[in-house]
SEZA-696845 format. One line per 8 residues: number of its first residue (from 1); their letters; for each residue x negated, y, z negated of C-alpha. Coordinates in steps of 0.5 Angstrom, whole numbers, plus 500, padded with zeros to 3 digits. Each point is the difference from the previous one (the first is absolute). Example, Ala and Ser with C-alpha at 12.3 -4.5 7.8 and 13.67 -1.06 7.14 Angstrom:
2
1	AS	475:491:484; 498:507:502
//
This chain:
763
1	XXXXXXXX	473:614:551; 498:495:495; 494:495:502; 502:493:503; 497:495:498; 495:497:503; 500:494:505; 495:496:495
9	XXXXXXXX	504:501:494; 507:498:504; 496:494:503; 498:498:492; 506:501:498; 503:496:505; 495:494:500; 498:500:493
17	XXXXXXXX	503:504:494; 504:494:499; 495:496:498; 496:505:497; 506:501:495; 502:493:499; 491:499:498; 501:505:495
25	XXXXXXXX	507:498:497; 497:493:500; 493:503:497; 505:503:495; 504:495:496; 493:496:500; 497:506:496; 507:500:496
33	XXXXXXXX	499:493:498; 492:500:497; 502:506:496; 506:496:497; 496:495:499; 495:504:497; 504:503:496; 503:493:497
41	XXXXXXXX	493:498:499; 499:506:495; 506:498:497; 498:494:498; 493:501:498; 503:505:496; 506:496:497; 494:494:498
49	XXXXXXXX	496:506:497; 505:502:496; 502:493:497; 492:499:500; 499:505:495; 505:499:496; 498:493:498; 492:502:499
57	XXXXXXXX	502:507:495; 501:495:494; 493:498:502; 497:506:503; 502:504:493; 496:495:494; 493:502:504; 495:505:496
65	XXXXXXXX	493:502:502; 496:501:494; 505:500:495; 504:506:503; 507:502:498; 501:503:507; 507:495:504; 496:498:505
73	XXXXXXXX	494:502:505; 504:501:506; 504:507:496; 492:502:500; 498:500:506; 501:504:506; 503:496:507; 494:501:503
81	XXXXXXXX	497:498:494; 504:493:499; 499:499:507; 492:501:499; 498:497:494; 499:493:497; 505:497:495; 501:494:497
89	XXXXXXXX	507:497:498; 501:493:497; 502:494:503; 506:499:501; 503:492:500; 503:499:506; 501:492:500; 497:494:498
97	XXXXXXXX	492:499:502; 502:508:503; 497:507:498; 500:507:503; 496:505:498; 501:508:503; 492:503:502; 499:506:504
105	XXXXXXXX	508:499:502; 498:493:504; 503:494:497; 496:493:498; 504:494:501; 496:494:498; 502:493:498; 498:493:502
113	XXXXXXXX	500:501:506; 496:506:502; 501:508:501; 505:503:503; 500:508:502; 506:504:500; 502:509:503; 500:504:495
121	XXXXXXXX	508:500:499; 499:493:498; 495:502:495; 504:505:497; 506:494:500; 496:495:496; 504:495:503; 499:496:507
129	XXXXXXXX	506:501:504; 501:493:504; 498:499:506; 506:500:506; 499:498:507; 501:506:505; 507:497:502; 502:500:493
137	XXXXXXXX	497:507:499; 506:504:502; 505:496:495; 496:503:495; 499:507:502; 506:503:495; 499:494:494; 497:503:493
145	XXXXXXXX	493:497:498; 501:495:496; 494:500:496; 503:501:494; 502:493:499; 494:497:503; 496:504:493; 505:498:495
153	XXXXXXXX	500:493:503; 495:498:493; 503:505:496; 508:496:501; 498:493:499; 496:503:494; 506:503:497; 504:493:502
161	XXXXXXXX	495:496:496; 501:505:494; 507:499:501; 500:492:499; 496:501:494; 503:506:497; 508:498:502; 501:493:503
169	XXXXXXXX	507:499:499; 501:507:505; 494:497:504; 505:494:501; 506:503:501; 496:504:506; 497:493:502; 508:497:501
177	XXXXXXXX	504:507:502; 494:504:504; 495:496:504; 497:504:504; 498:505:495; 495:494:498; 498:498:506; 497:507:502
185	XXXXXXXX	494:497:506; 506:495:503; 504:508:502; 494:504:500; 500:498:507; 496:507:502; 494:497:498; 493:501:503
193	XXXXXXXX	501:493:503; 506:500:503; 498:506:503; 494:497:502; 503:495:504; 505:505:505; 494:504:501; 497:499:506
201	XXXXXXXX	494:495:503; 494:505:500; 502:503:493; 500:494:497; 493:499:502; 498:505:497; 502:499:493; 497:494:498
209	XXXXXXXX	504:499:493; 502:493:500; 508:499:500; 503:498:494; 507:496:499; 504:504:497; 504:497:496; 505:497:504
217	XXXXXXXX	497:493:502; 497:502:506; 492:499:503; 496:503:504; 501:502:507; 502:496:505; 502:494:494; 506:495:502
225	XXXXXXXX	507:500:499; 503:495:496; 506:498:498; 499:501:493; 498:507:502; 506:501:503; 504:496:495; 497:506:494
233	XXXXXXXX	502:506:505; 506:497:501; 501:499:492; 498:507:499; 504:504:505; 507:496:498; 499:500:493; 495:507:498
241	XXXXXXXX	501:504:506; 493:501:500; 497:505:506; 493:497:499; 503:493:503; 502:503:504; 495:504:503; 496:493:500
249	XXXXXXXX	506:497:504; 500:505:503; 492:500:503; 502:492:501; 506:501:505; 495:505:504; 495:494:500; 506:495:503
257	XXXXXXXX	502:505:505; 493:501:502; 498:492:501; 498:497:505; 498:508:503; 492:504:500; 503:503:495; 501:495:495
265	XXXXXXXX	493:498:498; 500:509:496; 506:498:496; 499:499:492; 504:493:501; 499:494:505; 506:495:501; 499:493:503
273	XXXXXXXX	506:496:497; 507:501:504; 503:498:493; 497:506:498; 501:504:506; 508:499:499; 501:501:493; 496:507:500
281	XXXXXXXX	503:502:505; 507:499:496; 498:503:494; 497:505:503; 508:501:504; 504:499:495; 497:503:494; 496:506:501
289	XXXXXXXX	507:504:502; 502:498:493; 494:502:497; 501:507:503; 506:500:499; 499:500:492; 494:504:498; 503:506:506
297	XXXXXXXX	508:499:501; 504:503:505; 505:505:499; 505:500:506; 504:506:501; 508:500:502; 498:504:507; 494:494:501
305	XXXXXXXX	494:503:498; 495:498:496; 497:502:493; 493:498:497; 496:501:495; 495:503:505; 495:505:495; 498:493:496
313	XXXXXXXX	494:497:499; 502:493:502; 503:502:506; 493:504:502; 497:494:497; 505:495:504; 501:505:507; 493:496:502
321	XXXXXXXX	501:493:498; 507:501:504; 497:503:507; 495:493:499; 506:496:500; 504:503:506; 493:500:505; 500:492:497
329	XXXXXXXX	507:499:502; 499:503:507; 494:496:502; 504:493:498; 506:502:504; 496:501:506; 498:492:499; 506:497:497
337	XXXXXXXX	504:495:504; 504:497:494; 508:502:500; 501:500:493; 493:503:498; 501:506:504; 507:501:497; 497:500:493
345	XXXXXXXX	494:505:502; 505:503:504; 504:502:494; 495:500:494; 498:507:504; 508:503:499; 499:501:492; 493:504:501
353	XXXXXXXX	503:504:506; 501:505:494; 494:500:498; 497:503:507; 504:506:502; 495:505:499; 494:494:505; 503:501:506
361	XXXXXXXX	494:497:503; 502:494:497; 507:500:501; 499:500:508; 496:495:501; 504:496:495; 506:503:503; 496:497:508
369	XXXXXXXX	499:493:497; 508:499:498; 504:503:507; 494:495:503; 504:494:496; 506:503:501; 500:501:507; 496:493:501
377	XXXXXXXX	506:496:504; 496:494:497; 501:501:494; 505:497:496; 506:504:499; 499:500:491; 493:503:501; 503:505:505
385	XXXXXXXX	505:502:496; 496:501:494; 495:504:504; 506:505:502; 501:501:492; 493:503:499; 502:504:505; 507:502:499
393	XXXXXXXX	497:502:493; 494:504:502; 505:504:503; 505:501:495; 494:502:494; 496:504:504; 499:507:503; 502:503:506
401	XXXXXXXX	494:499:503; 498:493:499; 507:498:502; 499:504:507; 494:495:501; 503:494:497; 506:501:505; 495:501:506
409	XXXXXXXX	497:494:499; 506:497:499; 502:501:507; 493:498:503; 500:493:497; 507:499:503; 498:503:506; 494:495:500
417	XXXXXXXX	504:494:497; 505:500:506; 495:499:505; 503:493:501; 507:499:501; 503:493:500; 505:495:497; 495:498:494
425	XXXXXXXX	498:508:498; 507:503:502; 503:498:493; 494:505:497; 499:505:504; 507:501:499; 498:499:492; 495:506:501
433	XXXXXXXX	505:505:504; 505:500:495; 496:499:493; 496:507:503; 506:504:502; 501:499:492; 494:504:499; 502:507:504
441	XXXXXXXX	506:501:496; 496:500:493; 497:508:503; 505:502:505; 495:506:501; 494:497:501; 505:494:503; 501:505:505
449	XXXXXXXX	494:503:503; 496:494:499; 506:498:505; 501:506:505; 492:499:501; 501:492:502; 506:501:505; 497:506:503
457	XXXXXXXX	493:495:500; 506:496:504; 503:505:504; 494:503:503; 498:493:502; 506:499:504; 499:507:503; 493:499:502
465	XXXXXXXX	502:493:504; 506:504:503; 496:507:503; 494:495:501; 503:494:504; 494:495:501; 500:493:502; 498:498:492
473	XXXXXXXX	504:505:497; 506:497:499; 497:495:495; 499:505:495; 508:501:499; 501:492:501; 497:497:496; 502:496:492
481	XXXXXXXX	496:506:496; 505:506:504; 506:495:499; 499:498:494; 499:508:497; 506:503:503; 504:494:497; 496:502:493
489	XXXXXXXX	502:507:500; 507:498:502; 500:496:494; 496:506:495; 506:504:502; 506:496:501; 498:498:492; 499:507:498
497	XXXXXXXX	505:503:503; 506:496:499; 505:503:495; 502:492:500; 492:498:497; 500:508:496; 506:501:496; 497:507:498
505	XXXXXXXX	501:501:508; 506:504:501; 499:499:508; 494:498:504; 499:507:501; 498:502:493; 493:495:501; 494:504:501
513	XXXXXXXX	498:493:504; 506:502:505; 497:505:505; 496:494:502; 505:497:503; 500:504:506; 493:500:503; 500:493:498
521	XXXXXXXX	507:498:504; 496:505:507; 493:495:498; 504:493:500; 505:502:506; 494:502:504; 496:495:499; 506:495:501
529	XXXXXXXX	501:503:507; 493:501:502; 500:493:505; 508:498:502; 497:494:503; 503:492:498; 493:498:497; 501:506:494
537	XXXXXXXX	507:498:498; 498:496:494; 496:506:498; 507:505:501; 503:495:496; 495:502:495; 501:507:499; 507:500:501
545	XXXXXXXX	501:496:493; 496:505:497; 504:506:501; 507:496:499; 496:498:493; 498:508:500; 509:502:503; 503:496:495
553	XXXXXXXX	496:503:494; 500:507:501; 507:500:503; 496:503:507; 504:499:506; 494:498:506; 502:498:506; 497:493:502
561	XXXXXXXX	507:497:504; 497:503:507; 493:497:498; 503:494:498; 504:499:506; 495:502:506; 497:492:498; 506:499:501
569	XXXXXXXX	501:502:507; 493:499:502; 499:494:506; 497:495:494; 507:501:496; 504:501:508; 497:494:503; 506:495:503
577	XXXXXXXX	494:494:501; 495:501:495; 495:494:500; 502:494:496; 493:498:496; 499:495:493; 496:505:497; 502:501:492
585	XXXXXXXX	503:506:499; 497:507:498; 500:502:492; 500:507:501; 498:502:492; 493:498:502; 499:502:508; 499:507:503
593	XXXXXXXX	499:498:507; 503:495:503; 496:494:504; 500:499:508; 502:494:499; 507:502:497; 501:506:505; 507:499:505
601	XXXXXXXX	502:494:496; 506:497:497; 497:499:493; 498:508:500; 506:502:503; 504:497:494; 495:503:495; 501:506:502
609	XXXXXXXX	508:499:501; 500:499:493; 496:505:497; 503:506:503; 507:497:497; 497:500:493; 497:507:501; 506:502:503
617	XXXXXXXX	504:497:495; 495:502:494; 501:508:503; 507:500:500; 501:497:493; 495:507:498; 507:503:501; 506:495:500
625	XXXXXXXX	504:504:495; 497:507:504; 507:505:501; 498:500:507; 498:493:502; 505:500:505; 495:505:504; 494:498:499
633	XXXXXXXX	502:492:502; 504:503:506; 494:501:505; 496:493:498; 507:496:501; 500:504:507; 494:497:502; 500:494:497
641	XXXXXXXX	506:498:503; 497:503:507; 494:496:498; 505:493:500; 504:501:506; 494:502:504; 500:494:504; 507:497:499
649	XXXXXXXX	502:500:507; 495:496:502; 502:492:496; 493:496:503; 495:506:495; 505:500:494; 499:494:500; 493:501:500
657	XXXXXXXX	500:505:495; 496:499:493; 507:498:496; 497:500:494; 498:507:501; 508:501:502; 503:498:495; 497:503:494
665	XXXXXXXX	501:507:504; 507:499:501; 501:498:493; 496:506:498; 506:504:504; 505:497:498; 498:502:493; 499:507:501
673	XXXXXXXX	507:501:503; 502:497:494; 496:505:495; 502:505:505; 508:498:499; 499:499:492; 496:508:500; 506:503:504
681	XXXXXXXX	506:497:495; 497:502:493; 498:507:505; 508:500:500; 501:501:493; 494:507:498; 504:506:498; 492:504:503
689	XXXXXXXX	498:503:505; 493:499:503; 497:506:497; 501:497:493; 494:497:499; 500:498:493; 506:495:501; 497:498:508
697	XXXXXXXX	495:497:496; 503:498:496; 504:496:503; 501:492:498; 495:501:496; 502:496:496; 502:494:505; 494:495:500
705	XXXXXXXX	497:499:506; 501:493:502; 509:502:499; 498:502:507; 502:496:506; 492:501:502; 497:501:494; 503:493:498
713	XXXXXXXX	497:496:507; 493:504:498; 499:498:494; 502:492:502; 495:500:505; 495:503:495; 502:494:496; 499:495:506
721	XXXXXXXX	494:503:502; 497:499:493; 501:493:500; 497:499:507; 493:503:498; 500:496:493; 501:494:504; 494:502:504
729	XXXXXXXX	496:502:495; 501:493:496; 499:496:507; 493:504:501; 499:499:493; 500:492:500; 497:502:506; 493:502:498
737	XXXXXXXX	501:495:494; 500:494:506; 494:503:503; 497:501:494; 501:493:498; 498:497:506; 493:504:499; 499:497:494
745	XXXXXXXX	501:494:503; 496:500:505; 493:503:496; 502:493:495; 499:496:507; 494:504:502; 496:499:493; 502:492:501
753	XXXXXXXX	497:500:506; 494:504:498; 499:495:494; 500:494:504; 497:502:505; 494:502:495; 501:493:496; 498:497:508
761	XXX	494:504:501; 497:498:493; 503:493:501
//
C-alpha cells in the first residue's frame, strides 16, 4: 500500500500552504522586478557609454606619449593594466568657466563654485547628466543621453557666428525662416539648470553651482511672475511655438495650482497678483495644447486609434514636462469653485489625452478628477458635460484596459453622485444616467463584463436581504443608489439593444449587450415586490418605468399589468372614505417612501389613481399594434371593470369613492376596448396564419403608433403631462429667484442696521 501522508502535513496543507505559496509567488514577481530594472539600468549606462566614446575618439586619438606613432595608449595595455596604471587625457571643455579632466578614471569637475565628484561611468562620459527628482527619475529611464548637445553647445554657437561672417545673406534668411535653428539656449530646454530645478530638495542642496537664467527671461528660484513674463510666454507660444517657454509656463502653472499650500514655497515661481494668477492660468490652458499639437501632430486613424511620433527625441524630452502638466492641473481642480474656469481646464486636458496613453498612472488619476466634476450634481451643467467629453474620449482612443477601468470609475461616480435625489439634482442625475449609458456601447465587449459584474453586484444584494431578512435589511434594496442603478442599466441596455438606436441591429437579439436583459428584468421585479405595503408604492413606480423603458426598446414582453394592478386593489387605492387632508400632492419623480402624513388620504389616493393609469397606459401602448392585443388587454379589462363595479350597489360609498381616480380608469377601459376593436378589424383582412412569424411581426409595421385608438390618447397626455411639469419647473424657479431676492434684501437691512448702529456707538 502506499504511504499516507502524515497528519502534520494534512494539517499544513490545510492551515498554511496557501499562504505559503501566495509568499513565494509574491517573493517572485518583486525578484522579477529588480532583475527588470536591473537589467534597464545596464542598458542605459551602456547606451550613454557608447555615445560617450564616440564623442571623445577624436580627442582620444591626437595624444602620443614621447613622439610615438602607436594610435593611442589604450591598444597598449592590457584591461588590467588600463585599469591599473595612471594616464592623463587632455581637458576637454565642457562649458564656459568649466573643464573636466579623466585621471585614474574619476572625473574632476571644477568651476567657480567648487568641486563636484562624479561614479566612474560619468567619468568615462565626460559629461554630467542633469540631475532629476526621484519622482521624475522613471520618466526618464529609456530617454537616450543628451551629452552630445550639452558638449557641442560652444562648438554650434562658434559655427553660427562664423557663419554670420562668412554668409550673411543665408544667416538672415535663417534668422527670418528658421529662428529656433539661432536661438539654440531658449530650446535647449534639457539644460543642467532646468533639470536642476525638478530634482528634489536634498539633491539641490548638494550641488552648490548657482542657477543661472537660461535665456528665457527668467530669474532665480522662487522669482515673481509678472505680467510681462507671462505676456513674453504668451508671444513665444503663439507665434514661435517654442517648447522653452513652455516649459517656464509650464513650471509657472504649477506654482499657481500649488499657491496658498505648504507646497508653494519649493516651487521655482512665487505669484501674488490675481491679474497674474488668471492670465497664466489662460495661457497656460489655451496654448500649451497647440504648441503640442505643432511640434508632435496626432494622426487619428478611421478605427479611432491614435498615432505619434513616440521614438522622437522631442516627445522623450516633452513626456516629462507634460506629466508636470497633468499633476498641476489635477491639483487646481481639486481647489477650483469657478464654472467657466473649470470648463477651461476641463477641456485644455482633451487635447493632451493622446499624449498620455502609454501613463496610465496619470490617466487614473485625471480620469478620478473628471467623473468627480461630472457627477458633482452642483456643478453647472456646461461644466459637466465637458467633463463627459474627456471621458468619452479616453474611452474611444485607449486600450481595452484603460476602458475597463475608465467604465468602472464611471459607475462608481454615478453611484456616489445619486446619493441625494430631489427636484434641484433629478435634472443632472438623469443627465449622468444617459451620458454614461453612451459610454458601454463604444466596447460592447467590455461594455458586457463590466455590466454582468454590476448587475450581479446588484443581485447579490437582494439575495442576501431576501435569504437574511432583518429589520435593517430592507434598506439595502430601498434606497436612490439601488434605484437609481437598476434604472442606469435599463437605460445602457434599451440604448444599445434597439434596433430603433443601432441600424446594424437587425434584432435586439443580435446585441451582445442583450443576454442581460433577463437577469436584469428577475433583479428589478424582485426588488419591486420585496415590500408590497402602501408606503413603497412611489418606489414600485420606479422601477416599473424603467423596464416599460427596457420592453419597448428591446421589444421584450415583461409582464407589469398584474404588478401594477395589485396597487390597484389594495385597501389605500379600495378605500370608499379616504381622509380628506390639505396636504399638497405627492411628486412621485423624487420620493421613494411615502410620508405618514399622506397614508389613507384623498390626496395619495389620487396620486396613486393617477399613476397606474399612466403605467397602465404607458404599458399598453408598448403594444398597441401587437396581433394579439386583443389577448393580452382581456384579463386587465375584466378586472378593471371589477375593480369599478365593485361597490356599485351601494350609492352612499360610490359616492365617496375618490372620483378623480374613477374617471381616469374608466377612460383607460374605454380606450383598450376601442384598441381591441381596431386590432380585431385589421386581424380580419391577413391571409397568415400564426405560425408565420416574419408577416405576424410584421404586422402594421408601418402604421404609426399614435393612428391607434390607444396610441393616440397616450401620447395626448404625455403631451399634457409635459406642459404641466414645465409650469411647475417655471414656478419653483421664480420661486427660488423670490427667496433669493428677498435674501439679498434682508442682508442689505442687516448691513444698514449694522452700520448705524456703529456710527451711534462712535457718536
Amino acid at each position: 500500500m502506499p504511504n499516507r501522508a502524515k497528519k502534520s502535513t494534512k494539517k499544513f496543507e490545510k492551515n498554511h500552504l496557501k499562504d505559503v505559496l501566495e509568499r513565494r509567488k509574491d517573493f517572485a514577481k518583486i525578484k522579477q522586478r529588480q532583475q527588470i530594472k536591473a537589467k534597464r539600468k545596464a542598458r542605459n549606462a551602456s547606451d550613454k557609454a557608447k555615445v560617450s566614446d564616440e564623442e571623445q575618439e577624436p580627442a582620444v586619438k591626437k595624444v602620443r606619449t614621447n613622439g610615438s606613432q602607436n594610435p593611442a595608449p589604450f591598444n597598449e595595455k592590457s584591461v588590467d593594466d588600463f585599469i591599473q596604471d595612471s594616464f592623463e587625457l587632455p581637458e576637454i571643455k565642457l562649458k564656459q568657466g568649466k573643464k573636466t579632466k579623466i585621471t585614474n578614471g574619476v572625473t574632476k569637475g571644477l568651476n567657480s563654485a567648487g568641486k563636484r565628484k562624479r561614479d566612474d561611468d560619468a567619468a568615462l562620459e565626460g559629461l554630467s547628466e542633469p540631475s532629476i527628482s526621484e519622482e521624475e527619475g522613471d520618466m526618464f529611464d529609456d530617454e537616450g543621453t543628451e551629452s552630445a548637445e550639452e558638449g557641442g553647445l560652444e562648438m554650434h554657437k562658434d559655427d553660427l557666428d562664423a557663419l554670420a561672417e562668412r554668409d550673411p545673406e543665408f544667416y538672415k534668411y535663417l534668422k527670418e525662416n528658421d529662428a529656433e535653428l539661432l536661438d539654440f539656449d531658449e530650446d535647449g530646454f534639457e539644460d543642467d539648470q532646468s533639470n536642476e530645478q525638478d530634482e528634489p530638495k536634498s539633491k539641490r542642496q548638494k550641488s552648490k553651482e548657482p542657477p543661472h537664467d537660461s535665456g528665457t527671461g527668467t530669474g532665480d528660484a522662487g522669482s515673481e511672475v509678472t505680467m510681462a513674463m507671462v505676456k513674453k510666454w504668451k508671444t513665444a507660444l503663439s507665434e514661435q511655438h517654442s517648447l522653452a517657454a513652455m516649459k517656464q509656463i509650464i513650471l509657472a502653472f504649477r506654482a499657481a495650482a500649488f499657491v496658498n499650500t505648504d507646497d508653494a514655497k519649493e516651487q521655482r515661481y512665487s505669484i501674488s497678483s490675481p491679474d497674474v494668477y488668471h492670465q497664466l492660468l489662460v495661457v497656460a490652458l489655451e496654448h500649451i495644447p497647440d504648441v503640442l499639437r505643432h511640434h508632435l501632430p496626432v494622426q487619428e486613424l478611421a478605427s479611432g486609434k491614435i498615432r505619434i511620433a513616440t521614438e522622437s527625441k522631442k516627445y522623450r524630452n516633452t513626456i516629462p514636462l507634460l506629466k508636470i502638466h497633468s499633476a498641476s492641473i489635477q491639483r487646481l481642480l481639486e481647489s477650483l469653485s469657478d464654472a467657466s474656469t473649470t470648463k477651461l481646464t476641463v477641456s485644455s486636458l482633451i487635447p493632451l489625452l493622446p499624449y498620455l496613453l502609454s501613463h496610465k498612472k496619470v490617466l487614473r488619476g485625471l480620469c478620478k478628477s473628471c467623473v468627480e466634476i461630472w457627477s458633482d450634481t452642483a456643478t453647472t451643467e456646461a461644466t459637466r458635460v465637458t467633463a463627459f467629453i474627456f471621458i468619452r474620449r479616453l474611452v474611444v482612443i485607449s486600450d481595452a484596459s484603460i476602458r475597463e477601468a475608465v467604465l468602472k470609475t464611471t459607475y462608481q461616480g454615478l453611484v456616489k453622485g445619486s446619493r441625494t435625489t430631489n427636484v434641484h439634482t433629478l435634472a443632472g442625475i438623469n443627465l449622468m444616467k444617459n451620458s454614461a449609458a453612451e459610454l458601454w456601447g463604444l466596447d460592447a465587449d467590455i461594455g458586457y463584463t463590466t455590466g454582468f459584474s454590476y448587475i450581479r453586484q446588484l443581485a447579490i444584494h437582494l439575495r442576501q436581504t431576501v435569504n437574511h431578512p432583518t429589520s435593517d435589511s430592507y434598506k439595502i434594496i430601498y434606497n436612490w443608489q439601488y434605484v437609481h442603478a437598476l434604472d442606469f442599466w435599463s437605460r445602457v441596455l434599451s440604448t444599445h439593444c434597439s434596433p430603433a438606436n443601432n441600424p446594424s441591429l437587425k434584432e435586439a437579439s443580435s446585441s451582445p449587450l442583450y443576454p442581460l436583459v433577463y437577469p436584469l428584468v428577475q433583479i428589478t421585479n424582485g426588488a419591486l415586490r420585496l415590500i408590497p405595503t402602501p408606503t413603497y408604492f412611489p418606489l414600485r413606480f420606479h422601477l416599473s418605468r424603467a423596464l416599460l423603458r427596457l420592453s419597448f426598446a428591446t421589444t421584450t414582453f415583461i409582464p407589469l399589468a398584474p404588478s401594477l394592478l395589485e396597487v390597484l386593489t389594495s385597501p389605500e387605492c379600495s378605500k370608499s372614505n379616504p381622509k380628506p387632508s390639505t396636504l399638497a400632492p405627492l411628486d412621485f419623480s423624487v420620493i421613494l417612501r411615502a410620508p405618514k402624513s399622506y397614508l389613507g388620504t384623498r390626496v395619495y389616493q389620487d396620486g396613486l389613481g393617477t399613476e397606474i393609469s399612466e403605467l397602465l397606459a404607458e404599458f399598453f401602448y408598448i403594444w398597441t399594434k401587437h396581433i394579439a392585443f386583443p389577448e393580452l388587454a382581456l384579463p386587465p379589462i375584466v378586472h378593471l371593470k371589477r375593480w369599478l363595479k365593485a361597490k356599485s350597489h351601494d350609492p352612499g360609498q360610490r359616492s365617496r369613492r375618490s372620483s378623480k381616480t374613477q374617471t381616469a380608469i374608466s377612460l383607460l377601459v374605454q380606450k383598450l376596448e376601442l384598441n381591441s376593436s381596431f386590432i380585431e378589424a385589421k386581424r380580419r383582412e391577413v391571409r397568415f396564419g400564426p405560425t408565420d412569424r416574419e408577416e405576424v411581426e410584421g404586422f402594421l409595421r408601418e402604421v404609426p403608433g399614435e393612428d391607434t385608438p390607444l396610441g393616440g390618447f397616450v401620447v395626448g397626455e404625455r403631451r399634457r403631462k409635459g406642459e404641466r411639469e414645465k409650469m411647475l419647473k417655471e414656478g419653483r424657479r421664480e420661486d427660488q429667484k423670490g427667496r433669493k431676492e428677498m435674501k439679498e434684501t434682508q442682508d442689505e437691512i442687516f448691513e444698514d442696521e449694522s452700520e448705524d448702529e456703529a456710527a451711534m456707538e462712535l457718536n
